[in-house]
C-alpha positions in Angstrom: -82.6 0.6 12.1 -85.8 1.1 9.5 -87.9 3.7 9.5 -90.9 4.4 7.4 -90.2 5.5 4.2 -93.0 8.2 3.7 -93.1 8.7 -0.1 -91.8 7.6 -3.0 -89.5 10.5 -4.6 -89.5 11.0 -8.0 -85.3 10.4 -9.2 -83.6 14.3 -10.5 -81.8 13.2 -13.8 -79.2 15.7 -15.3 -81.1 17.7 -17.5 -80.5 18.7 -20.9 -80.9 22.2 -22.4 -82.5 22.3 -26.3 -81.3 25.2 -27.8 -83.6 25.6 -30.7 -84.3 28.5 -33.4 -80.6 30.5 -32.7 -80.1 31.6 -36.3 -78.7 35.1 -35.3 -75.9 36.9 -37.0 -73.8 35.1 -35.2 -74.4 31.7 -36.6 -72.6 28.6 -37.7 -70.8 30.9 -41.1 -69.0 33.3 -37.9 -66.8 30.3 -37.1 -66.6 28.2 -39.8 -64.8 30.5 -42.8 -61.4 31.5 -41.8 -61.2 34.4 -44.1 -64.2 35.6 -42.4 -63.4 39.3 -41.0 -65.7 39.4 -38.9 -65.2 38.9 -34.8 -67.0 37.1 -32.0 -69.1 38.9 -29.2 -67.3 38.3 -26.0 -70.0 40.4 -23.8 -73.7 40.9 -23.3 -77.0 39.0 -25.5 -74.8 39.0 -28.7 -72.3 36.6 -26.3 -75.0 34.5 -24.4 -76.4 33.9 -28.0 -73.4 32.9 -29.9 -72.0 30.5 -27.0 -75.5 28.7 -27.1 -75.3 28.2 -30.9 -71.9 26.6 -30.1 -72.8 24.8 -27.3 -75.7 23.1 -29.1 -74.0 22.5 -32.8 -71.7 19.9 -31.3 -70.9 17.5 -28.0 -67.5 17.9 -28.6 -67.8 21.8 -27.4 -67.4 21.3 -23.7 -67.6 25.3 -23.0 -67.8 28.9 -24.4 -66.2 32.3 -22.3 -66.1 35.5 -22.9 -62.4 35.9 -22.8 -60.5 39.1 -23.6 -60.7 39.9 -26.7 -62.3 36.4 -28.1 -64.4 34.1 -27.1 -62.5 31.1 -24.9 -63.8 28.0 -26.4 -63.2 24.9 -24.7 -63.1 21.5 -27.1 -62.6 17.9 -26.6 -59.1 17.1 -27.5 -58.6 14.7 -30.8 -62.0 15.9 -31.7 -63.2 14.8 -35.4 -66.1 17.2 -35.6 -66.3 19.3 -38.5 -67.3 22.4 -35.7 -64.6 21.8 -33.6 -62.3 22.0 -37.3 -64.6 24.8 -37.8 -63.6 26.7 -35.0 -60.0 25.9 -34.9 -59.0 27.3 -38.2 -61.4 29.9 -37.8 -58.9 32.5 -35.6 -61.9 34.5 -34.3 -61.8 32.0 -30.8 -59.1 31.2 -28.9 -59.7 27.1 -28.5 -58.4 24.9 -25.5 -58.7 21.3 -25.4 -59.9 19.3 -22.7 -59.8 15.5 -22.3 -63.6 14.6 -22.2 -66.5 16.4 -22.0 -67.5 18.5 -18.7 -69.4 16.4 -16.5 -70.9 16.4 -13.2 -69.2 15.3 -10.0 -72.0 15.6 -7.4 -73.8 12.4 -6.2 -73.3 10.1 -8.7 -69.8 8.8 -7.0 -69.9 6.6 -4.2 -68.1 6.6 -1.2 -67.1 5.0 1.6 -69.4 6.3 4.5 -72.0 7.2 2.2 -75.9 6.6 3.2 -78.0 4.2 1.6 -81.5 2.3 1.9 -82.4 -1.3 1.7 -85.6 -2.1 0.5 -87.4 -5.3 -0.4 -88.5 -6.2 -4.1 -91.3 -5.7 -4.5 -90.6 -2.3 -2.3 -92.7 -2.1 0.7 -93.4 1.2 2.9 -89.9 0.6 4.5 -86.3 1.0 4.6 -83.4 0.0 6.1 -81.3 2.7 6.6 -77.3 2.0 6.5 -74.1 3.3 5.7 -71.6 2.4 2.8 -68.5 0.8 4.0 -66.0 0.4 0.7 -66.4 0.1 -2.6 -65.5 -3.4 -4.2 -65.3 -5.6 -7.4 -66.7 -8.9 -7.9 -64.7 -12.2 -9.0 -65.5 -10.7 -12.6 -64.3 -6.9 -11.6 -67.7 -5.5 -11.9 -68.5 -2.8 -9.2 -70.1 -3.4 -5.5 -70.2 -2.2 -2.5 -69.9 -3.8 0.9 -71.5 -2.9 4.2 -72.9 -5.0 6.8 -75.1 -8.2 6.8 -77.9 -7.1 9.3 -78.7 -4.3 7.2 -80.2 -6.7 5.0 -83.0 -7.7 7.6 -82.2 -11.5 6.6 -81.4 -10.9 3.2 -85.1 -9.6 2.7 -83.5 -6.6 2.0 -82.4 -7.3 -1.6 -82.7 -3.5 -3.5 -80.2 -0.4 -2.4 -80.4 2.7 -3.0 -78.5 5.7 -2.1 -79.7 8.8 -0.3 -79.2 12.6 -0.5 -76.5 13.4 1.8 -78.3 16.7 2.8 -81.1 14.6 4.2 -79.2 12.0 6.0 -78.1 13.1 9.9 -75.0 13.7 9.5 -75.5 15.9 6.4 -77.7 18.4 8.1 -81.4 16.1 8.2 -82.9 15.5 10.4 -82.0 13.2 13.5 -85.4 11.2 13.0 -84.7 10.6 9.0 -87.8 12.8 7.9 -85.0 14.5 5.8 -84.3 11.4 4.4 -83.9 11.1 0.6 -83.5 8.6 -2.2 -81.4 9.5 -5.5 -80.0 6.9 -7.1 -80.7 2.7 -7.1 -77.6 0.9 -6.9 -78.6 -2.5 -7.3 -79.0 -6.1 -6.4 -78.0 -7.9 -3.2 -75.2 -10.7 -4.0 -74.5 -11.6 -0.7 -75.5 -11.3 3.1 -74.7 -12.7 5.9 -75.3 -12.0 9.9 -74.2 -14.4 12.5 -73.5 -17.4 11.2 -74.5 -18.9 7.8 -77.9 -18.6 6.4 -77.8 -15.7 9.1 -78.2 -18.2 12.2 -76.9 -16.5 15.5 -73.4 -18.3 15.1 -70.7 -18.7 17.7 -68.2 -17.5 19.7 -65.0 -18.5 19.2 -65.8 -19.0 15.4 -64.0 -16.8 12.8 -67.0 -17.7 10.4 -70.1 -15.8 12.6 -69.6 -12.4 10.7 -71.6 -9.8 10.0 -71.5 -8.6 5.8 -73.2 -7.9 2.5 -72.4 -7.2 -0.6 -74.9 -5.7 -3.5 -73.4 -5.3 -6.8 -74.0 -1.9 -8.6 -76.2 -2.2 -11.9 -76.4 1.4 -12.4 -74.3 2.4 -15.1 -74.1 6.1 -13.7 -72.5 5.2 -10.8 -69.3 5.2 -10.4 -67.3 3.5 -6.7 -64.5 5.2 -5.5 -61.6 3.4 -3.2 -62.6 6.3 -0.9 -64.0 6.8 2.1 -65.9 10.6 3.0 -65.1 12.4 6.1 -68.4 14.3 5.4 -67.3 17.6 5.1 -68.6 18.3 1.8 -72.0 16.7 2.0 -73.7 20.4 1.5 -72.7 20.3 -2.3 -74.2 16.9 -2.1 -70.8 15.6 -3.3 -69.3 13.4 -1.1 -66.9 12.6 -2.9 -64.9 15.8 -2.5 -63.2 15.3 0.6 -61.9 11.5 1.4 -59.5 9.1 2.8 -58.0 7.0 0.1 -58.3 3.3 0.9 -54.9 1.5 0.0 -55.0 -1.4 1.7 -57.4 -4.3 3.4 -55.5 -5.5 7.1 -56.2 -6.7 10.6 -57.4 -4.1 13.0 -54.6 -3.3 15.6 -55.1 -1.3 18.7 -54.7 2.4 18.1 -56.4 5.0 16.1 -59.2 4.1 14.2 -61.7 5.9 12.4 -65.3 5.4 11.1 -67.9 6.9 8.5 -71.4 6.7 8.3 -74.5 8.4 7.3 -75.7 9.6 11.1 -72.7 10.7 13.1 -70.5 11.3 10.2 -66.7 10.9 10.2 -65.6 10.0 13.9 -62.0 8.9 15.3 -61.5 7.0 18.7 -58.9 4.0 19.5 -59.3 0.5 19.0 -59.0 -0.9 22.5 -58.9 -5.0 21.4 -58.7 -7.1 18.9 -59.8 -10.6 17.6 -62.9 -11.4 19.8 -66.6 -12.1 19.4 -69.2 -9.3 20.0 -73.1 -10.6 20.9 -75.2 -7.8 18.4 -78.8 -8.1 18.3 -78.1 -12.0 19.4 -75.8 -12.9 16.8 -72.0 -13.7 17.4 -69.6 -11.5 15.4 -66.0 -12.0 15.0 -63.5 -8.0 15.2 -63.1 -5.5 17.1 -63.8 -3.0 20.2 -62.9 0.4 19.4 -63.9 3.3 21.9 -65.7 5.7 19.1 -68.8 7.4 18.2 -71.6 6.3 16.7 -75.3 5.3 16.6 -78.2 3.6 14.4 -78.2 3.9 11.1 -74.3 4.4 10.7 -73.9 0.4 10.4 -72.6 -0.9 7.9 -69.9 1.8 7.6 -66.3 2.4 6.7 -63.5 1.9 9.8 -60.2 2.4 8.8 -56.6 2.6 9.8 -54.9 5.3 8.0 -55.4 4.1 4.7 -56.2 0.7 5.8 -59.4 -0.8 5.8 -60.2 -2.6 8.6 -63.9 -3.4 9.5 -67.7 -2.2 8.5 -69.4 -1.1 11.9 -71.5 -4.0 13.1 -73.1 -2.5 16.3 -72.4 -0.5 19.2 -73.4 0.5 23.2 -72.3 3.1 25.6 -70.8 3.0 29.0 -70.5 5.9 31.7 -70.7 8.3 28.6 -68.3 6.7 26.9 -69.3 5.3 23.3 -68.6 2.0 22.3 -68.4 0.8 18.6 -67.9 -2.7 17.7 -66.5 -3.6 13.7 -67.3 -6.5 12.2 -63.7 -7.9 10.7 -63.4 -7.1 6.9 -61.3 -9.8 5.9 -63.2 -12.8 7.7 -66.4 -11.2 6.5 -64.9 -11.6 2.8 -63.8 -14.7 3.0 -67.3 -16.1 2.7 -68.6 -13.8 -0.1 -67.5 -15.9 -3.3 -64.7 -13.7 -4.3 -65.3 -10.3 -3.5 -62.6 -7.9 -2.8 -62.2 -4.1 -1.9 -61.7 -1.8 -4.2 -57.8 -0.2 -3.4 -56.7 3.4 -4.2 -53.7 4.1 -6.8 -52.1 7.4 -7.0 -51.9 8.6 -10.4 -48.4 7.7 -12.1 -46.1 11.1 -11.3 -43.2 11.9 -14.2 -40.1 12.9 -12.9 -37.9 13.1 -16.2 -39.6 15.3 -18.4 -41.6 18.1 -18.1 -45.4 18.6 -19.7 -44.1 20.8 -22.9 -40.5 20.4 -22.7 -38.1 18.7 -25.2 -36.8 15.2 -25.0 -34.3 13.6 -27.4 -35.9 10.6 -29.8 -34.9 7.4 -27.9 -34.3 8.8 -24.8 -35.5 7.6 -21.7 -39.2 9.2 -19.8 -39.3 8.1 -16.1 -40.9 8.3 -13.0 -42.5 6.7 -10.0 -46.2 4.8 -9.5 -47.9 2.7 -7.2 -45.3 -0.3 -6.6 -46.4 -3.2 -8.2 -48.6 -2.2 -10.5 -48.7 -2.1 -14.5 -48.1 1.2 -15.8 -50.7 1.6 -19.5 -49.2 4.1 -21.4 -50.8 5.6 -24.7 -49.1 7.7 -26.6 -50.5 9.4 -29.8 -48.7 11.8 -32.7 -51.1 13.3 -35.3 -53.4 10.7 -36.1 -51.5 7.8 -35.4 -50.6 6.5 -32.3 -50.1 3.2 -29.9 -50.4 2.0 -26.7 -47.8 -0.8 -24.6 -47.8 -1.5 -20.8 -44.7 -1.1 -18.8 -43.9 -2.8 -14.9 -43.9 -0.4 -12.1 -41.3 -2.1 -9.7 -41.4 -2.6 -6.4 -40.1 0.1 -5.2 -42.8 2.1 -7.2 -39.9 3.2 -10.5 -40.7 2.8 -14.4 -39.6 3.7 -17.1 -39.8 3.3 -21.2 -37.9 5.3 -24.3 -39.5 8.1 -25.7 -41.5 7.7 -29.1 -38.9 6.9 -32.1 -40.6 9.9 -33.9 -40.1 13.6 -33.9 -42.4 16.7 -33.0 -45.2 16.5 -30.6 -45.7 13.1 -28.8 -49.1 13.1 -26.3 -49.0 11.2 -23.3 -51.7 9.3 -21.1 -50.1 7.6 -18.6 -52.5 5.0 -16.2 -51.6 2.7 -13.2 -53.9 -0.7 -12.4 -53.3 -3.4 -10.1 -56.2 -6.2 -11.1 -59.6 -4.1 -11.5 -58.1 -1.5 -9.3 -56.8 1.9 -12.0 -55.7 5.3 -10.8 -56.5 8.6 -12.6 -54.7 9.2 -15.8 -51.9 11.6 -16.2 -51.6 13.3 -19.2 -49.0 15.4 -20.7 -47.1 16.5 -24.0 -43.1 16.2 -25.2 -41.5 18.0 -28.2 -39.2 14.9 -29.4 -36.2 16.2 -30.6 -33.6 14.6 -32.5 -31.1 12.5 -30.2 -27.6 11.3 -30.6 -27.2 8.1 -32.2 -26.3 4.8 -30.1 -22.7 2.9 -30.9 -23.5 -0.1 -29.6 -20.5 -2.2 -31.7 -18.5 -1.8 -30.2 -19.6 -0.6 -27.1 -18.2 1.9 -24.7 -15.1 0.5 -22.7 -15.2 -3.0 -25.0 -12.4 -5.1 -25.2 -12.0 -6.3 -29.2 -10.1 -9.0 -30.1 -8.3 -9.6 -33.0 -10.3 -7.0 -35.2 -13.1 -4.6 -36.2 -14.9 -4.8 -39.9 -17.5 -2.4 -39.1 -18.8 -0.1 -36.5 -22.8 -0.5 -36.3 -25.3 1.3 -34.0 -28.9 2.8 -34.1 -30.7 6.0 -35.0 -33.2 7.3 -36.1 -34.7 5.9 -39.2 -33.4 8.0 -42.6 -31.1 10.1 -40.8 -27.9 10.5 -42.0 -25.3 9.5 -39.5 -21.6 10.7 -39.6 -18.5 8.8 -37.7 -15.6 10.8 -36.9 -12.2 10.1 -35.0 -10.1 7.0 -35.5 -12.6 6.3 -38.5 -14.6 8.1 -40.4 -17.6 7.6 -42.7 -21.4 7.8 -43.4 -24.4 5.8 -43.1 -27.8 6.2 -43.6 -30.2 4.9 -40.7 -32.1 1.8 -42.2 -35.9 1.7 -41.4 -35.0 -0.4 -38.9 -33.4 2.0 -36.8 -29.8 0.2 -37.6 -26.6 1.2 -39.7 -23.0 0.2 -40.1 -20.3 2.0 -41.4 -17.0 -0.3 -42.3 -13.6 0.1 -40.3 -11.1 -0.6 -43.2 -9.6 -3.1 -40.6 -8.1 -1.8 -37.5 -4.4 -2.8 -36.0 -4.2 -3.8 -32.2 -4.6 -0.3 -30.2 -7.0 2.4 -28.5 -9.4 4.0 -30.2 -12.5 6.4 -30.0 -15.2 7.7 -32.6 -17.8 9.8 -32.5 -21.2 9.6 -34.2 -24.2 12.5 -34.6 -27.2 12.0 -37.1 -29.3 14.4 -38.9 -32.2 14.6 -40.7 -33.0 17.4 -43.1 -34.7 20.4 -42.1 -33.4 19.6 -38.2 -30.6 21.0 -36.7 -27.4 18.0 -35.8 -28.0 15.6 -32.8 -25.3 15.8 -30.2 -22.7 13.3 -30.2 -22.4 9.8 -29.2 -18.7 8.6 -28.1 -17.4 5.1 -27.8 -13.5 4.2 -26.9 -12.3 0.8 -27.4 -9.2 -1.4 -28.2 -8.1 -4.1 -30.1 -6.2 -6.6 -28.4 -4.6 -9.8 -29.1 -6.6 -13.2 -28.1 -5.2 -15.1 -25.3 -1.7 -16.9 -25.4 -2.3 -20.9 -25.5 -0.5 -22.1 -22.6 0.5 -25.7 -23.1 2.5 -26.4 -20.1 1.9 -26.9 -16.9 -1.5 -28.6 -17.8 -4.4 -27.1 -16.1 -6.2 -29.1 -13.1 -2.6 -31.1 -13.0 -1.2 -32.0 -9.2 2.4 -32.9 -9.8 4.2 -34.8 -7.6 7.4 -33.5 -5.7 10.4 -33.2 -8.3 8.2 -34.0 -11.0 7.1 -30.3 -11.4 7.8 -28.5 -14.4 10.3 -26.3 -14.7 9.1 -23.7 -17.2 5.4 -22.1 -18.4 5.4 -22.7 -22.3 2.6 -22.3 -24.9 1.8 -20.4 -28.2 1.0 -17.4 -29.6 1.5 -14.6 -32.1 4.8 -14.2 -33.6 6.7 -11.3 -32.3 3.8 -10.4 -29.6 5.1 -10.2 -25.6 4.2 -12.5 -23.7 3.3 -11.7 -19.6 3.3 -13.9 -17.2 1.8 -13.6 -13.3 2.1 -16.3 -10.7 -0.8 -16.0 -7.5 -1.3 -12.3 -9.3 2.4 -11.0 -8.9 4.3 -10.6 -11.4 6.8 -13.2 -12.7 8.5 -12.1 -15.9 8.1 -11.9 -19.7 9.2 -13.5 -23.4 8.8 -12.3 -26.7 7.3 -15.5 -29.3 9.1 -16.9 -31.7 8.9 -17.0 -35.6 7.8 -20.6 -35.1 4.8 -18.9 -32.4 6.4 -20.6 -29.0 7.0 -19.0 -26.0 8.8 -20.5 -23.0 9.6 -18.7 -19.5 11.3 -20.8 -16.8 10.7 -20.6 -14.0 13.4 -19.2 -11.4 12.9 -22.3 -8.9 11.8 -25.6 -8.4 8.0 -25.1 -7.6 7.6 -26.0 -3.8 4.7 -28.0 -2.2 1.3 -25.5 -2.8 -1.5 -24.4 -5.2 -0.6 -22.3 -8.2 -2.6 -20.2 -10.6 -0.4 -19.3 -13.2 -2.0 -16.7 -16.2 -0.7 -14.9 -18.8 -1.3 -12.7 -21.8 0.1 -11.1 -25.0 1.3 -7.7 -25.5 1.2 -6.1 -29.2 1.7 -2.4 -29.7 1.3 -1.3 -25.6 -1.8 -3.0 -25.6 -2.7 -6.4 -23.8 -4.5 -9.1 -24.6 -6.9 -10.9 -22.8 -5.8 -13.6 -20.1 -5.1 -17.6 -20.2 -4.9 -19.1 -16.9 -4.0 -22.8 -15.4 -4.4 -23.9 -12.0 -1.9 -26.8 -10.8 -0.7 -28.0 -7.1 2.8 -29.5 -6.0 1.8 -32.6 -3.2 3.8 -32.4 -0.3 4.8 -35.3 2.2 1.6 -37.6 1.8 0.2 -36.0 -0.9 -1.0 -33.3 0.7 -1.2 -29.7 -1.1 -1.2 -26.7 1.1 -1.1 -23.2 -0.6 2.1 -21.9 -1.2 3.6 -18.3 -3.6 5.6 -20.6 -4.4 9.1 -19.4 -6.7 7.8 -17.5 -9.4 8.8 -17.4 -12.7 11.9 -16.1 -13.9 12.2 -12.7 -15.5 13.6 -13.6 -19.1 13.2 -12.2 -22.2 11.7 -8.9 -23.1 10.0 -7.0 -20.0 6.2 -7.1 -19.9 4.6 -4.1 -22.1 2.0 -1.9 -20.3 -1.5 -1.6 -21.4 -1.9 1.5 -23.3 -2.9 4.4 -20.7 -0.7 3.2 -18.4 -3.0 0.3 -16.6 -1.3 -2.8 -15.1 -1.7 -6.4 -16.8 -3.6 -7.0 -13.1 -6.7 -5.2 -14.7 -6.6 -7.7 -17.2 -6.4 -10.7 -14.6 -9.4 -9.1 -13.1 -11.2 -8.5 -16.9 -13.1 -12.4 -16.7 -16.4 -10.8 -17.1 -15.7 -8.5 -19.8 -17.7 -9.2 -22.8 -15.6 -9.6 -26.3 -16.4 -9.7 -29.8 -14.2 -12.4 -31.3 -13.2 -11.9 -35.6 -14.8 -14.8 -37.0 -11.9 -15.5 -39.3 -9.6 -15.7 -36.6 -5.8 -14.1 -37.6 -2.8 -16.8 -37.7 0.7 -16.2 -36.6 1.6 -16.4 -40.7 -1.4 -14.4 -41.3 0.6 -11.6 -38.9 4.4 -12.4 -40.0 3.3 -11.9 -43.7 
């Protein structure tokens, strides 16, 4: 697979246009006095002149059209030029912002599938003429690509260097390679291997005779894709314009496969079997058999699976006119290249919450969905200022984070990477509005015993924030995003507030609403004793304990209900029960009622032995129904949701309320 390589060719480099002597009357004074009456040319010389003079004065003028009626100019955005200010205060262009710099796509990407030479150092009179298979990284995440191992001629091959796709076969040259090209030197070889190691023929039935190389890319105008080209586009030169993403590195499976390389192009066949040993040019490889095009000079290219990549193309043969490709396995080719991987595609992170210009409220929350377990790195800039953080994408591909803690215009640059692998960036712009304040003490729904001093929350820092319902009151928002405004003390009930914030010169945020109660703490229940297996007619007869003076006490026995007492001055309550507790487990709870509202729940478990100390479970009696009957819960739930409230979170008073405290 060499053939001579008839000349050297000088390399193309991008040019660079010196605009020199433009001191017309439409010079650097036309854009950079915004009183200036004057207006720009948007047609003919007067035009061409004036969008030189711009384009030369500064590199952070990416490009100059006629426009309507002004020139379109076309600046790098966060520009700190004194043109680019210039021309922005100016009002005699209309100025868009870009994110960089124009530059040029063409040849300078590499692809999967992409032709290449390997020459010797120093460079002899010939080449050996492969294809690209993927891009990768090196144990240190510096670029490479890998192709395959006899391309390297027995690692004498050690230089590569990429050709013009027009000149390669399968862009249009010609089927001898007389078309062929050289552009661009990629580098170094960093490892090779055909066969077995130190390129011996190797042997079948080993996993180790392979057929890979890797050369790592030194030239800093190059950049690898995680793509591979179907070779559509190779008349613009660009073959980067039309590809198969690479996501993944896998096993080849029989089924469709497909395969890139610089002389037959982008061919699909069927991988007919698996995991066996191929005898090219007299060396064992371990992959694949796949009925599919191809011939010299696409070896060393791409064969994927979908998305997956699966092999580089080792060698091939044909067969009553059927063609025959045979792909050197990726993975058991990388396994002996000191740590090099492929290079993976990730989709660009996608927002689903908020639009690019729309409105969100400070502290809300900007969503959407990436490559699934990757690191979202966002960057998010407001005037001058500005910061960046990194967020988790899960695995199902969701993330998330709250919007800037700032108002006005909040820029966006969202990026996904996974190792060395990054996706393009998405960019886009919020308006961040003023938001509702947060109530988180006490929260929505909380159950508060004993009593509230304060109600606190968060907002936005120096906003006034007003509380009104059940209490009222003001608070300014601290620099730390927190305030507090105090209760007065609140009796045992249900309550709800509601709290906006506003900040001069900005209309009120909407409102935040939290509804609560106060409830009593748990009665003390000091009889039966929890964990307590009494013996049979030594049971006790009643459910006693202690609690707050005048409060209702409600009692359930195995969740139903079995009666109600009011407690005494001296804070004791006692409710008998209405049998003699027969042989079974109990769990016996029960809870205060003050003002329709209930507490939360004290609960003992006990058994009764039967014959032989055995304890079956039994509903035993119950209790019976003395004393007052048991108060609702305000809004008419039963004290059952209470039984079921374990996992409710409280806030407990820190100077805890005594019965006198209460009675006085």
């Amino acid at each position: 697979m060499t053939n001579s390589w008839k000349k050297r060719l000088a390399y193309l480099a991008v040019g660079t246009v010196t605009v020199a002597g433009m001191t017309g009357a439409f010079g650097t004074a036309a854009f950079a006095a915004p009183d200036d009456d004057r207006t720009a040319p948007t047609s003919g010389a007067a035009f061409d002149a004036y969008a030189q003079e711009l384009l030369a004065s500064s590199a952070d003028v990416a490009a100059v059209l006629p426009g309507d009626s002004k020139p379109v100019v076309y600046v790098v955005k966060d520009s700190t030029d004194e043109v680019v200010k210039a021309l922005q205060a100016s009002g005699i262009v209309d100025v868009k912002t870009v994110d960089a710099p124009i530059t040029a796509y063409a040849d300078t990407d590499i692809v999967g599938g992409a032709g290449y030479g390997a020459l010797t150092q120093p460079v002899d009179n010939t080449v050996g003429l492969c294809s690209v298979g993927f891009s990768g990284w090196s144990t240190a995440g510096e670029p490479a690509i890998i192709s395959a191992g006899h391309c390297t001629d027995n690692s004498a091959r050690t230089l590569a260097e990429l050709t013009l796709p027009t000149g390669d076969p399968a862009g249009g040259g010609a089927s001898d390679n007389t078309d062929i090209e050289p552009t661009y030197a990629v580098g170094d070889l960093a490892f090779s291997q055909f066969g077995g190691a130190n390129d011996a023929p190797g042997s079948d039935g080993s996993t180790t005779s392979v057929d890979i190389s890797v050369f790592n890319v030194q030239n800093a105008d190059l950049n690898t894709l995680a793509e591979v080209t179907d070779w559509t586009t190779s008349g613009t030169e660009d073959l980067s314009a039309s590809t198969i993403p690479v996501r993944s590195v896998g096993t080849a499976v029989e089924g469709p496969v497909a395969k890139s390389g610089r002389t037959t192009g982008f061919t699909e066949g069927t991988v007919i079997e698996t995991k066996g040993w191929a005898n090219v040019s007299d060396h064992w490889v371990y992959g694949f058999m796949a009925e599919l095009d191809s011939i010299q000079g696409d070896s060393g290219g791409a064969m994927i699976q979908g998305n997956t990549a699966v092999g580089v193309l080792s060698g091939g043969t044909t067969s009553g006119g059927i063609n025959y490709t045979f792909g050197a396995d990726l993975q058991a080719g990388l396994a002996l290249a000191g740590g090099y991987t492929v290079a993976l595609y990730l989709d660009a992170p996608v927002v689903t919450s908020v639009t690019d210009g729309g409105q969100v409220y400070s502290g809300s929350t900007i969503s959407g969905t990436g490559p699934a377990g990757a690191t979202l790195e966002v960057s998010q800039s407001f005037g001058n200022a500005g910061d960046s953080f990194e967020v988790a994408i899960d695995g199902n591909g969701n993330w998330s984070f709250p919007a800037a803690n700032r108002l006005g215009e909040v820029n966006y640059t969202l990026t996904a990477t996974r190792g060395f692998d990054s996706s393009d960036t998405t960019s886009f712009a919020v308006d961040v509005v003023l938001g509702a304040p947060a109530i988180t003490s006490p929260f929505d729904g909380q159950l508060v015993e004993t009593d509230i001093p304060v109600i606190s929350g968060t907002g936005y820092p120096g906003a006034t924030v007003t509380l009104t319902g059940d209490v009222t009151g003001e608070a300014v928002v601290a620099d730390s995003g927190l305030w507090s405004i105090e209760t007065g003390g609140l009796t045992y009930g249900r309550y709800s507030v509601s709290a906006t914030q506003v900040v001069e010169g900005q209309p009120a945020s909407p409102a935040a609403v939290s509804t609560f109660q106060v409830v009593p703490v748990a009665p003390i229940i000091t009889s039966p004793v929890s964990g307590t297996t009494y013996e049979p007619g030594a049971a006790p007869t009643q459910l006693t304990g202690t609690g707050i003076a005048g409060a209702t006490v409600v009692a359930y026995v195995n969740g139903s209900s079995a009666g109600s007492a009011v407690v005494a001055e001296n804070g004791t309550w006692a409710i008998p029960f209405a049998a003699a507790l027969a042989q079974g487990t109990y769990e016996i709870s029960a809870a205060q009622v003050i003002n329709g509202v209930g507490g939360t729940v004290a609960t003992v478990n006990i058994a009764v032995a039967g014959t032989g100390g055995s304890t079956p479970t039994g509903n035993g009696p119950g209790l019976a129904n003395t004393g007052n009957p048991a108060m609702p819960l305000v809004g008419g739930g039963a004290l059952a949701l209470l039984l079921a409230a374990g996992g409710v979170l409280l806030m407990v008073r820190r100077n805890q309320t005594t019965a006198a405290d209460r009675r006085s």
